[in-house]
PADREN-118926 format. One record per atom (N, C-alpha, C): residue in three letters; x negated, y, z. Coordinates in pm, whole numbers, plus 50000, padded with zeros to 5 digits. Each point is the difference from the previous one (the first is absolute). Layout:
N
alaXYZ ...
//
This chain:
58
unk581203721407251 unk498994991249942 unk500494985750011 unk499844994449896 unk500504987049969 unk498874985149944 unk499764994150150 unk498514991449962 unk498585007049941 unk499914996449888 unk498655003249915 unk500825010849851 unk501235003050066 unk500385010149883 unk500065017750076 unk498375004149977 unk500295012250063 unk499145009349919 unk500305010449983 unk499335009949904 unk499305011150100 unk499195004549984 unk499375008050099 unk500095012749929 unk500345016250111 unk500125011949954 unk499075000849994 unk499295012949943 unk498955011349970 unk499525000950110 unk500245003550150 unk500455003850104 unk498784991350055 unk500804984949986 unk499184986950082 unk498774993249946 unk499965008849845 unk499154994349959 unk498635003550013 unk500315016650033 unk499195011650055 unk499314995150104 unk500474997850091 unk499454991450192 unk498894991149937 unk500014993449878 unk498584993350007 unk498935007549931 unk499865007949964 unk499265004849898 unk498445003950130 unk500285008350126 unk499335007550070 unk499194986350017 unk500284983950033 unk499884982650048 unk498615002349891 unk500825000249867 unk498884992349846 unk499055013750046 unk500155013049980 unk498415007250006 unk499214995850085 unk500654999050133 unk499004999850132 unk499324983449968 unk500854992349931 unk498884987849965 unk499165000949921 unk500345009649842 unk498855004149921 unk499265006950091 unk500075007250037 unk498725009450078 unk498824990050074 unk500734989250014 unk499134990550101 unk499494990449850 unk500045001449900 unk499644990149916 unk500594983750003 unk501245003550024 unk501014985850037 unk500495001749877 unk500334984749887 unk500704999549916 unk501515002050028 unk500395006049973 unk501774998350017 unk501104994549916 unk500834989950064 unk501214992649898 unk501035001750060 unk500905003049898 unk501115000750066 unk501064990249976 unk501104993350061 unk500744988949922 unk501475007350043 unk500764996749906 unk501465004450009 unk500704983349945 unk500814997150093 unk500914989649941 unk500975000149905 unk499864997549885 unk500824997949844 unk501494995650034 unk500515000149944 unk501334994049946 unk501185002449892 unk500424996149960 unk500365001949877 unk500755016049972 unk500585012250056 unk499875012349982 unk498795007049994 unk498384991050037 unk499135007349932 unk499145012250102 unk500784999650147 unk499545007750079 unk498564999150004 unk499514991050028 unk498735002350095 unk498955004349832 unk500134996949877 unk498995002749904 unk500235017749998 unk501235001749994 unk500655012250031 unk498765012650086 unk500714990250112 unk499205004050118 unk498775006550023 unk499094986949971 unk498594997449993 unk499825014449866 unk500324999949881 unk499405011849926 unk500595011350062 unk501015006250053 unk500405010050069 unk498565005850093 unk499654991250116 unk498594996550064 unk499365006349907 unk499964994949925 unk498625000849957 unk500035011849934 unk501105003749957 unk499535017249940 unk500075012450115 unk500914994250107 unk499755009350086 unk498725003350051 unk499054987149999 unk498725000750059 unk498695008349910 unk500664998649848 unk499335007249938 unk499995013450012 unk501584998750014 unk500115020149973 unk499135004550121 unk499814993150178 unk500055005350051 unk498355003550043 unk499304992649903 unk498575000849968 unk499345009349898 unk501195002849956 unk499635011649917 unk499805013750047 
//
């Protein structure tokens, strides 16, 4: 990992997912921020998130 140039696996991205339910369950808004930079990781990122969280609500 190199500064703010880091791409996150499937793997690590997984470890938060169990974080965002247990805050929905409590009626906590949840945000998530990933730091940008020009390869695009963190927008990357952030929708990766976010479909994992879907599928895993399904």
């Amino acid at each position: 990992m190199e500064g703010s140039f880091y791409d996150y696996s499937d793997e690590e991205l997984a470890q938060f997912i169990p974080i965002i339910k247990a805050a929905g369950r409590e009626g906590k808004k949840v945000q998530v921020y990933f730091n940008n930079h020009p390869n695009g990781s963190g927008a990357k990122n952030g929708l990766k998130l976010k479909e994992m969280v879907a599928e895993d609500f399904l």
